[in-house]
C-alpha positions as a Markdown table, in Angstrom:
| # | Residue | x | y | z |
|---|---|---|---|---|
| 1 | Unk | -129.3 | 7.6 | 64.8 |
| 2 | Unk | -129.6 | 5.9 | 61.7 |
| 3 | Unk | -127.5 | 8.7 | 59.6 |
| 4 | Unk | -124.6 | 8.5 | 62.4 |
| 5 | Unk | -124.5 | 4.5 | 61.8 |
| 6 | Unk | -124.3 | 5.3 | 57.9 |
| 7 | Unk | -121.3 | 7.6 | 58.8 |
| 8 | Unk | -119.6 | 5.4 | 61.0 |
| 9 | Unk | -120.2 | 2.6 | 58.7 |
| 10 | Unk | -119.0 | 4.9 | 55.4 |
| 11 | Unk | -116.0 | 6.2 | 57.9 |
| 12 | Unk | -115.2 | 2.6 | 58.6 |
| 13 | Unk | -115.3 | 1.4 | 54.9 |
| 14 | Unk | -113.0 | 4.7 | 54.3 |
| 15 | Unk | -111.0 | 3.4 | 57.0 |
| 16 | Unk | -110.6 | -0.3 | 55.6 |
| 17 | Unk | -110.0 | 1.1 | 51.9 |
| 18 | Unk | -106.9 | 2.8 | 53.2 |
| 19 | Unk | -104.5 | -0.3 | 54.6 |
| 20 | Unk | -105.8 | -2.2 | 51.3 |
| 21 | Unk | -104.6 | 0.7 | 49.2 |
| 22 | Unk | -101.1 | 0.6 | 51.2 |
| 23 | Unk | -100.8 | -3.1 | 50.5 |
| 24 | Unk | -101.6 | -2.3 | 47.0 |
| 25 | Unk | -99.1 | 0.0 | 46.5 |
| 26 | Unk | -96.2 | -2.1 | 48.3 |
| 27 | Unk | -97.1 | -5.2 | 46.1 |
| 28 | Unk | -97.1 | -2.9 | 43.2 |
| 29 | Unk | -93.7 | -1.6 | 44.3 |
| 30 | Unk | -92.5 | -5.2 | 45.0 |
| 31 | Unk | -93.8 | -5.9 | 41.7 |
| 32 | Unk | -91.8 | -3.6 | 39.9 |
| 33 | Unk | -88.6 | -4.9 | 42.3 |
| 34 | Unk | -89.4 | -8.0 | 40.8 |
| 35 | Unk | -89.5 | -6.4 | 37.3 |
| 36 | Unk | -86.1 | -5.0 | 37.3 |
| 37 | Unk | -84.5 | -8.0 | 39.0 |
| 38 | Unk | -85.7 | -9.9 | 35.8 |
| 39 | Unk | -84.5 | -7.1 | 33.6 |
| 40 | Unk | -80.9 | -7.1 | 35.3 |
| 41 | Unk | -80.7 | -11.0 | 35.1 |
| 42 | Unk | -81.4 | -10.5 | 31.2 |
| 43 | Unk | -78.9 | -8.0 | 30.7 |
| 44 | Unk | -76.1 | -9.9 | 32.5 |
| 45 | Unk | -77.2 | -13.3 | 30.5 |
| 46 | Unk | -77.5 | -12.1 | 26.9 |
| 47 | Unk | -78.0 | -8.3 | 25.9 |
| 48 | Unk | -75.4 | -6.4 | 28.1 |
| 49 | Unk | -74.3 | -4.7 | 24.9 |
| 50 | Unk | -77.7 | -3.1 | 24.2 |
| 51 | Unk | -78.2 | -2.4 | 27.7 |
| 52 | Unk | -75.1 | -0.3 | 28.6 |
| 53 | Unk | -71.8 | 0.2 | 26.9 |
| 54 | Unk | -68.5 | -1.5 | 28.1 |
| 55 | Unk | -66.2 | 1.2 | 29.8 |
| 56 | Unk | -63.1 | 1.0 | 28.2 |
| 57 | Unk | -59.8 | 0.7 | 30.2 |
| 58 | Unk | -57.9 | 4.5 | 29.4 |
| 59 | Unk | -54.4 | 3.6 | 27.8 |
| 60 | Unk | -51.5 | 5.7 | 28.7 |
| 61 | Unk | -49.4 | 6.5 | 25.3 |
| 62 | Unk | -45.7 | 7.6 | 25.7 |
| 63 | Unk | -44.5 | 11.0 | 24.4 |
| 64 | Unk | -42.5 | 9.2 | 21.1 |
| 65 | Unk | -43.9 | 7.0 | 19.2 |
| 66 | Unk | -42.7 | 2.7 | 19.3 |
| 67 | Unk | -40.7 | 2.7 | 16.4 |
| 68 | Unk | -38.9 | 6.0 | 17.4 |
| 69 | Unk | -38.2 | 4.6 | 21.4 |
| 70 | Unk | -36.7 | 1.0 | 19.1 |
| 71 | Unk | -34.1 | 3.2 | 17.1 |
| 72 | Unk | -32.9 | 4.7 | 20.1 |
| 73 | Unk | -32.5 | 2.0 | 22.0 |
| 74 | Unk | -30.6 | 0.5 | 19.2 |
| 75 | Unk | -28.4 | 4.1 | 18.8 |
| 76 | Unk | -27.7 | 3.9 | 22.2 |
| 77 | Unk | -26.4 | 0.0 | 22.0 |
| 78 | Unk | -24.6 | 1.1 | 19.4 |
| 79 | Unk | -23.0 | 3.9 | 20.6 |
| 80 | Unk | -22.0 | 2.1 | 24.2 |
| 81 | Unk | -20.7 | -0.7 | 21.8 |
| 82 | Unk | -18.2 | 2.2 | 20.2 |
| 83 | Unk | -17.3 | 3.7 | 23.1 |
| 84 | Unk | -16.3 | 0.6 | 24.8 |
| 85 | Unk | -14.1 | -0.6 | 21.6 |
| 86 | Unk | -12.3 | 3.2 | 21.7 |
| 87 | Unk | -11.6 | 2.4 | 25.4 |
| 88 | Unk | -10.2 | -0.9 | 24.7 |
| 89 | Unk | -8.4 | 0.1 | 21.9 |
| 90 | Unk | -7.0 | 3.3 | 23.6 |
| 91 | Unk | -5.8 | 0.8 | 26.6 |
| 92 | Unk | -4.4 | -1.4 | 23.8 |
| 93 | Unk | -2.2 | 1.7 | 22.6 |
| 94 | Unk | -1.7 | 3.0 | 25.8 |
| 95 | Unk | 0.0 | -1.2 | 26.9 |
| 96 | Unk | 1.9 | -1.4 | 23.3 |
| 97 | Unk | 3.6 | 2.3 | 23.6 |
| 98 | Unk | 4.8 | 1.7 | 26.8 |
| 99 | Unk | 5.6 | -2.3 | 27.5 |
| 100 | Unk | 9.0 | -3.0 | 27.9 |
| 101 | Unk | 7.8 | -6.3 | 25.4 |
| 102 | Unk | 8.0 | -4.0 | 22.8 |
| 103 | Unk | 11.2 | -2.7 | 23.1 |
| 104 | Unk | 14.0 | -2.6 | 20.1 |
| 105 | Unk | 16.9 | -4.2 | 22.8 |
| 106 | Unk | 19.9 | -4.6 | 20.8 |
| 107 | Unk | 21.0 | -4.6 | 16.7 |
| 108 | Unk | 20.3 | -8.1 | 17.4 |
| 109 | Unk | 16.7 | -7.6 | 17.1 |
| 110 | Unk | 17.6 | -6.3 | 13.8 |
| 111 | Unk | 17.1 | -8.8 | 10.8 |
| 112 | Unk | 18.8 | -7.7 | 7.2 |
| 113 | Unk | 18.3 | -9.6 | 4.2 |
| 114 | Unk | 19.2 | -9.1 | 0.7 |
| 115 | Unk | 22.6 | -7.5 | 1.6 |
| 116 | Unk | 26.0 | -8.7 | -0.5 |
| 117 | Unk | 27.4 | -5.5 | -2.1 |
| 118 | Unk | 26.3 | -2.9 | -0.2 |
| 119 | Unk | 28.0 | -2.0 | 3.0 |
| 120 | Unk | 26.2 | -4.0 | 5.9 |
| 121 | Unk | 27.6 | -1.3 | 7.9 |
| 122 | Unk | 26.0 | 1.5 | 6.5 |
| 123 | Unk | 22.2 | -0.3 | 6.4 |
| 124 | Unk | 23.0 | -1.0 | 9.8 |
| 125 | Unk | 24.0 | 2.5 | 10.7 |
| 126 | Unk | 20.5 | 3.6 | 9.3 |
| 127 | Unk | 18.5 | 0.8 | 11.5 |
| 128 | Unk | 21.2 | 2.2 | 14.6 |
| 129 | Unk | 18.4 | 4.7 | 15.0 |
| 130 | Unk | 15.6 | 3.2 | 16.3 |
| 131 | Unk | 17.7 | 0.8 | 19.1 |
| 132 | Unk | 16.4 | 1.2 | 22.5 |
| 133 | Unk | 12.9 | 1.9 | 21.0 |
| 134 | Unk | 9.4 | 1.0 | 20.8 |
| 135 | Unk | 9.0 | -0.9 | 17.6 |
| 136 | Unk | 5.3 | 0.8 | 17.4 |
| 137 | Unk | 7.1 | 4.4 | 16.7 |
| 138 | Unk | 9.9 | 3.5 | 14.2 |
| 139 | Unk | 9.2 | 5.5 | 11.3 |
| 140 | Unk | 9.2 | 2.7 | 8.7 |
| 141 | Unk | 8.6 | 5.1 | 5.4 |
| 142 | Unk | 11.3 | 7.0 | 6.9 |
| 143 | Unk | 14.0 | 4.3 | 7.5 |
| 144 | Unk | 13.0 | 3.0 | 3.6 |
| 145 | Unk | 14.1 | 6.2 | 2.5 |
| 146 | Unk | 16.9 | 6.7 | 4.4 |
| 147 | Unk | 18.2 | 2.6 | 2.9 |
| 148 | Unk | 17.4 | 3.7 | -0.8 |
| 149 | Unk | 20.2 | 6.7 | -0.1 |
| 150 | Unk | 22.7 | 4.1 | -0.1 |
| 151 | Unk | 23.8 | 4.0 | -3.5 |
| 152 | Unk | 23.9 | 0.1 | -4.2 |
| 153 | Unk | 20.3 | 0.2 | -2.6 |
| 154 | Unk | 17.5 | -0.1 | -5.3 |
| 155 | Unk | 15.1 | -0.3 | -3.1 |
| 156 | Unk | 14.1 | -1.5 | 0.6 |
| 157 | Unk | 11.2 | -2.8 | 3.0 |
| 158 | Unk | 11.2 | -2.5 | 6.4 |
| 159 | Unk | 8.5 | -4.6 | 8.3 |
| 160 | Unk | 7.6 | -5.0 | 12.0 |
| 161 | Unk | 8.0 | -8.3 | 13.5 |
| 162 | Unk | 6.1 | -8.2 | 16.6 |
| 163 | Unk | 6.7 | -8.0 | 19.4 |
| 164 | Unk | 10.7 | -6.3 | 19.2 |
| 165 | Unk | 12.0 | -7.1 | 15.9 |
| 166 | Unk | 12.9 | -5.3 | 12.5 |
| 167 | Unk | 13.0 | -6.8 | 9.1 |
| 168 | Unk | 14.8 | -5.0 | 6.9 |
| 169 | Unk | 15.0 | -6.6 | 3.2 |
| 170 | Unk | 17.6 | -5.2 | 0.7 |
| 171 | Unk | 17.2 | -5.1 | -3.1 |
| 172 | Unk | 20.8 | -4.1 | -4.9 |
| 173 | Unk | 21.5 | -2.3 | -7.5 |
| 174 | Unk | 22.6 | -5.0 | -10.8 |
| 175 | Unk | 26.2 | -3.2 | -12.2 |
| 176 | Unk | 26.4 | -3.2 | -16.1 |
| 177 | Unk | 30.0 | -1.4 | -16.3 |
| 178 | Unk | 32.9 | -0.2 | -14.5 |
| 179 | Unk | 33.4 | 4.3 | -14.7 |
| 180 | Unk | 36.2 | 6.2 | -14.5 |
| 181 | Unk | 34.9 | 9.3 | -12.8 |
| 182 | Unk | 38.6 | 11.4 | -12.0 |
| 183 | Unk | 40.8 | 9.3 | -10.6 |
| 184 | Unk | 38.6 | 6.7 | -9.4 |
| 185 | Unk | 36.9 | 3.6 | -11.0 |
| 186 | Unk | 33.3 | 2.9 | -9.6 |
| 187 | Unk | 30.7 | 0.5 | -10.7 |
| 188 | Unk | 27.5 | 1.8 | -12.3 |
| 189 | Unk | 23.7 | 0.5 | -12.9 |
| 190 | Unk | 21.8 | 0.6 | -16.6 |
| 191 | Unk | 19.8 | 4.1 | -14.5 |
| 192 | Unk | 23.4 | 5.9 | -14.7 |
| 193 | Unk | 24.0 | 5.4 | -10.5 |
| 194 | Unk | 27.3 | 5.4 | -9.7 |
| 195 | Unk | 27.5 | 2.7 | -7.1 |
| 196 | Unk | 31.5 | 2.9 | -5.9 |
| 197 | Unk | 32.8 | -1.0 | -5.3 |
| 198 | Unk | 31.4 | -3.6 | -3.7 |
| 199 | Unk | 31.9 | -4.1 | 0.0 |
| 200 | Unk | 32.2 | -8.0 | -0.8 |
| 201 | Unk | 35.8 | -7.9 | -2.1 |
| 202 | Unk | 35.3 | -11.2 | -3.3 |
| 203 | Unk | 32.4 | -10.5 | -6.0 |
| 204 | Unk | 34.6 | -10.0 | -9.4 |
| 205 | Unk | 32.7 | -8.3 | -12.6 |
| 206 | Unk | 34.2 | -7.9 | -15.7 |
| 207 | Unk | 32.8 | -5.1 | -17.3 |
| 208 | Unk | 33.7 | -2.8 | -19.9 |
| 209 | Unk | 35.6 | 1.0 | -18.2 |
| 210 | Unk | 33.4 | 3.7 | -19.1 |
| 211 | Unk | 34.9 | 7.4 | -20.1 |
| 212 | Unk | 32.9 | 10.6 | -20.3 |
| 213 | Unk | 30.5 | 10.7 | -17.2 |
| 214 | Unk | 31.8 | 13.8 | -14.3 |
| 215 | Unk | 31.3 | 13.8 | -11.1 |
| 216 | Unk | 29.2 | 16.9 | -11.5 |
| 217 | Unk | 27.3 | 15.6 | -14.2 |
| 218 | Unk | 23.1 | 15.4 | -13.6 |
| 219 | Unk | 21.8 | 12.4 | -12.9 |
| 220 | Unk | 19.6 | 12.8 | -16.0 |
| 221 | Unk | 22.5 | 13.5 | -18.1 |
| 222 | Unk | 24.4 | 10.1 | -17.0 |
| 223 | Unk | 20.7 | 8.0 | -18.0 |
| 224 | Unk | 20.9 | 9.8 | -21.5 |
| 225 | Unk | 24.8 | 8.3 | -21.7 |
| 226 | Unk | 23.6 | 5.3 | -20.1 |
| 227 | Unk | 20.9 | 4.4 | -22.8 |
| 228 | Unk | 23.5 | 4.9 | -25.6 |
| 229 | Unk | 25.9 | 2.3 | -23.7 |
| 230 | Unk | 23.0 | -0.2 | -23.1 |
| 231 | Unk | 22.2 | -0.2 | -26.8 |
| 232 | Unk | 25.7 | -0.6 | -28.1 |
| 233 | Unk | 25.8 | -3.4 | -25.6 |
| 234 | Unk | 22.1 | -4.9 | -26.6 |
| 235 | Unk | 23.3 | -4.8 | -30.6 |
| 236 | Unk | 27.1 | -6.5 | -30.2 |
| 237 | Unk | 25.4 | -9.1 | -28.0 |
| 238 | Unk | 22.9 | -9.4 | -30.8 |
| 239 | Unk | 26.1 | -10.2 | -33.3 |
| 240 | Unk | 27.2 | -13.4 | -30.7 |
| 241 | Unk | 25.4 | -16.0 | -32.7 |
| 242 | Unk | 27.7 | -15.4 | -35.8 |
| 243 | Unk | 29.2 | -18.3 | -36.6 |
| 244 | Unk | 32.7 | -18.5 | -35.7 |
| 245 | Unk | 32.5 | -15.1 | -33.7 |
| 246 | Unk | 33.4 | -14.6 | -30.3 |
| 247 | Unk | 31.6 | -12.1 | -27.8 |
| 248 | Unk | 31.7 | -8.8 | -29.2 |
| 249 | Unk | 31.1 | -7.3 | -25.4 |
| 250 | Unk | 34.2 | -9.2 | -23.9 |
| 251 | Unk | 36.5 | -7.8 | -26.5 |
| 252 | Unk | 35.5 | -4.3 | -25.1 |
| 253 | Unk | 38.1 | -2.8 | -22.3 |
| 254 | Unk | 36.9 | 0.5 | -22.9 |
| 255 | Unk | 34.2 | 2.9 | -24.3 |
| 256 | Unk | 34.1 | 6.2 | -24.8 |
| 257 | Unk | 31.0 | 8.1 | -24.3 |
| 258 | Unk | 31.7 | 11.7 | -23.9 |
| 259 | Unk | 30.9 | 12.6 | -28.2 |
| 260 | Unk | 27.2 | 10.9 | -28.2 |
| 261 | Unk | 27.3 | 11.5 | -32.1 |
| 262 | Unk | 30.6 | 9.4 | -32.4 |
| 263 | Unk | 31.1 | 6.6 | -29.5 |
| 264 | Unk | 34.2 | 5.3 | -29.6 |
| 265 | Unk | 35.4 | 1.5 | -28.0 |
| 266 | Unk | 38.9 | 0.4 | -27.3 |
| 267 | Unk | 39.2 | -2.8 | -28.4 |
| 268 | Unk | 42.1 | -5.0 | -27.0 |
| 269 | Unk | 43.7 | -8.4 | -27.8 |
| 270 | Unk | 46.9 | -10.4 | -28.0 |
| 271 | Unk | 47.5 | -8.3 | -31.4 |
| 272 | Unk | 47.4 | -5.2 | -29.5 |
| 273 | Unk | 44.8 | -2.2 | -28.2 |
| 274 | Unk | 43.0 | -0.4 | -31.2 |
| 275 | Unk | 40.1 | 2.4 | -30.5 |
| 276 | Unk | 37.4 | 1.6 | -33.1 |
| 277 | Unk | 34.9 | 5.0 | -33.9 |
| 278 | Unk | 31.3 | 3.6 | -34.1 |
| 279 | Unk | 29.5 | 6.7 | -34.9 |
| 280 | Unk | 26.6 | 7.1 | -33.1 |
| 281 | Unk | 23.8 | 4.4 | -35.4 |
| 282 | Unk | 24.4 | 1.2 | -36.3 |
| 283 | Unk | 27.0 | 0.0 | -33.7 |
| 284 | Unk | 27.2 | -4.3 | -34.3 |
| 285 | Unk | 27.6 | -3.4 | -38.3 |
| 286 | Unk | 30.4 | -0.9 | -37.8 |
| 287 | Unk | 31.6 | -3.2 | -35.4 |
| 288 | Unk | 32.2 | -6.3 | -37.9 |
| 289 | Unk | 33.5 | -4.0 | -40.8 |
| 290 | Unk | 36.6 | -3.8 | -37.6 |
| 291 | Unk | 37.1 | -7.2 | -37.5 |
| 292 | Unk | 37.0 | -7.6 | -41.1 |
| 293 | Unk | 39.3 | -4.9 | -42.0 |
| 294 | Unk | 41.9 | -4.8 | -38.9 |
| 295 | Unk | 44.1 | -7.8 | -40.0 |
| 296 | Unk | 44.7 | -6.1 | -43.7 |
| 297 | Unk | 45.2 | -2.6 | -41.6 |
| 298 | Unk | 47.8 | -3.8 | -39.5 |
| 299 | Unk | 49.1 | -5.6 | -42.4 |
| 300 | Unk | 49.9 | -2.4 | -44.2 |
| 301 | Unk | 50.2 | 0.0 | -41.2 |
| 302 | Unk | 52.2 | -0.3 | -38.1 |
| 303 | Unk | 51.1 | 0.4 | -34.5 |
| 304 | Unk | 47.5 | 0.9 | -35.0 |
| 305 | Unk | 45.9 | 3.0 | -32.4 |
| 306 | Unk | 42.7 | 3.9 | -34.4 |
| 307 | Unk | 40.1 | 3.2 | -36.5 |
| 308 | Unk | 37.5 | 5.3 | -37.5 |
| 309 | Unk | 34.0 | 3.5 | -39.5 |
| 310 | Unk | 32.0 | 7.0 | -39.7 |
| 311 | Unk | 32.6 | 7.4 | -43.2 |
| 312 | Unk | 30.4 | 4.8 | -45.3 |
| 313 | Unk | 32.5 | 2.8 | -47.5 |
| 314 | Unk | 35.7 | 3.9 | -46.0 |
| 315 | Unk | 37.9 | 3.2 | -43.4 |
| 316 | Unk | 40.6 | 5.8 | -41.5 |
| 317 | Unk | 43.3 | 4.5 | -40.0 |
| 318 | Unk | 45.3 | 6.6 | -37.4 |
| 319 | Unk | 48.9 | 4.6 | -36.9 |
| 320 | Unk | 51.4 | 6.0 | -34.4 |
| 321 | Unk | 53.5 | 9.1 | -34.7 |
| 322 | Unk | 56.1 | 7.2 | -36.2 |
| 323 | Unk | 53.7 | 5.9 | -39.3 |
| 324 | Unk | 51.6 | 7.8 | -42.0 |
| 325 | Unk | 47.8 | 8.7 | -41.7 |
| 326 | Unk | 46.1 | 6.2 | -44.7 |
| 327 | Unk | 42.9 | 5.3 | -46.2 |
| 328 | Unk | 41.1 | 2.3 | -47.3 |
């Protein structure tokens, strides 16, 4: 009986040890709750960075680069920027080829300058061309051209004066003699162009005839003859400040240039017309041995038609047919 109340009373102490060991075990367990609520209210407050590491937001990169994607946004600006200009310019073409603002009318609409010798009618038969046109496709380069065929044209500018007028500005040609080319007696420039007369009929020269030059003659040719005349001209102009002299050129009605190695002049006065030989050198010098010596020629010689100051030293005389060939 005894032995049984042992057993109940070890089965009951076995049986109160085993709620006390649940409680145990579920404070323990709260315990440790408690524990890691305390460890999570550390890490949030100061040591989240030795607890865990931050999870870093992924980035999404493009397939070019930043600097690449700026240059061709700035190529592609640039680009749209030229193709807009090409369009406006291609409208601005398109509106100037086509307007009827820009539209040659009349000769009216034709302004020429510089004209006094050369025939108006001929620059304006040139600038006939481009009437009724757009002023945006006369040929200017072409029209120059066309102007500087006209021999008193030295040279010309044609100009566009927007929006349906032509300038046309005319430079002449500057005549330094008169030519006897066949029958006909033409004005020519210092280049050797033969220029015809002027279309003013009121613009008088009075220039010396010059003999020598053909019509078939190169142009080169007639500069070579040309250079001779301006130097006979430059040194008897040269002679004018004599004293008591006149001007040498005046006295000239005539010179002769077909023999370059012996030019000849025809000089003529109240005492009559004598053809002085000059040689081809020293023209002003030979020139003034005439004047000194004619007065004693004629003096001894009737009818002098020639003189001839080649020979140094001497002076041929050539009278008529009715006189004698002499010396001095």
């Amino acid at each position: 009986m005894a032995r049984n109340l042992i057993e109940l009373k070890d089965q009951g102490e076995h049986d109160n040890d085993e709620p006390r060991k649940s409680v145990n075990r579920r404070e323990g367990i709260s315990a440790r709750a408690v524990d890691l609520d305390h460890t999570i209210d550390l890490d949030d407050d100061d040591a989240a960075q030795f607890l865990r590491t931050e999870k870093r937001v992924p980035v999404r990169r493009g397939a070019l680069p930043a600097k690449t994607v700026s240059w061709l946004k700035i190529g592609t600006a640039f680009v749209a920027v030229v193709i807009v200009c090409l369009v406006v310019k291609e409208a601005a073409i398109q509106y100037a080829e086509h307007s009827w603002r820009f539209r040659i009318d009349s000769s009216d609409n034709v302004e020429v300058t510089g004209v006094h010798n050369a025939p108006r009618a001929q620059v304006m038969d040139v600038a006939a061309h481009d009437l009724a046109r757009n002023i945006f496709k006369v040929p200017l380069d072409e029209r120059k051209q066309q102007l500087e065929q006209i021999p008193w044209v030295e040279s010309a500018t044609v100009m566009r004066l927007l929006p349906n007028r032509l300038a046309v500005t005319i430079k002449e040609r500057t005549p330094v003699a008169f030519v006897q080319i066949g029958p006909r007696i033409s004005l020519i420039d210092t280049n050797g162009v033969v220029m015809g007369m002027p279309a003013n009929r009121q613009t008088k020269y009075s220039f010396p005839v010059i003999h020598g030059i053909t019509e078939t003659e190169a142009l080169s040719s007639r500069v070579a003859a040309m250079k001779i005349y301006n130097r006979l001209v430059q040194e008897l102009d040269s002679g004018d400040g004599a004293k008591d002299s006149a001007n040498y050129v005046r006295q000239l009605s005539e010179v002769d240039l077909s023999d370059p190695k012996n030019v000849s002049v025809t000089v003529s006065n109240s005492a009559g017309t004598v053809v002085v030989y000059l040689g081809e050198t020293d023209f002003l010098n030979g020139y003034k041995r005439y004047l000194a010596t004619i007065a004693d020629a004629r003096r001894q010689y009737q009818n002098v038609q020639s003189v001839d100051l080649r020979f140094e030293g001497q002076i041929v005389v050539n009278p008529d047919r009715k006189g004698k060939p002499g010396g001095k």
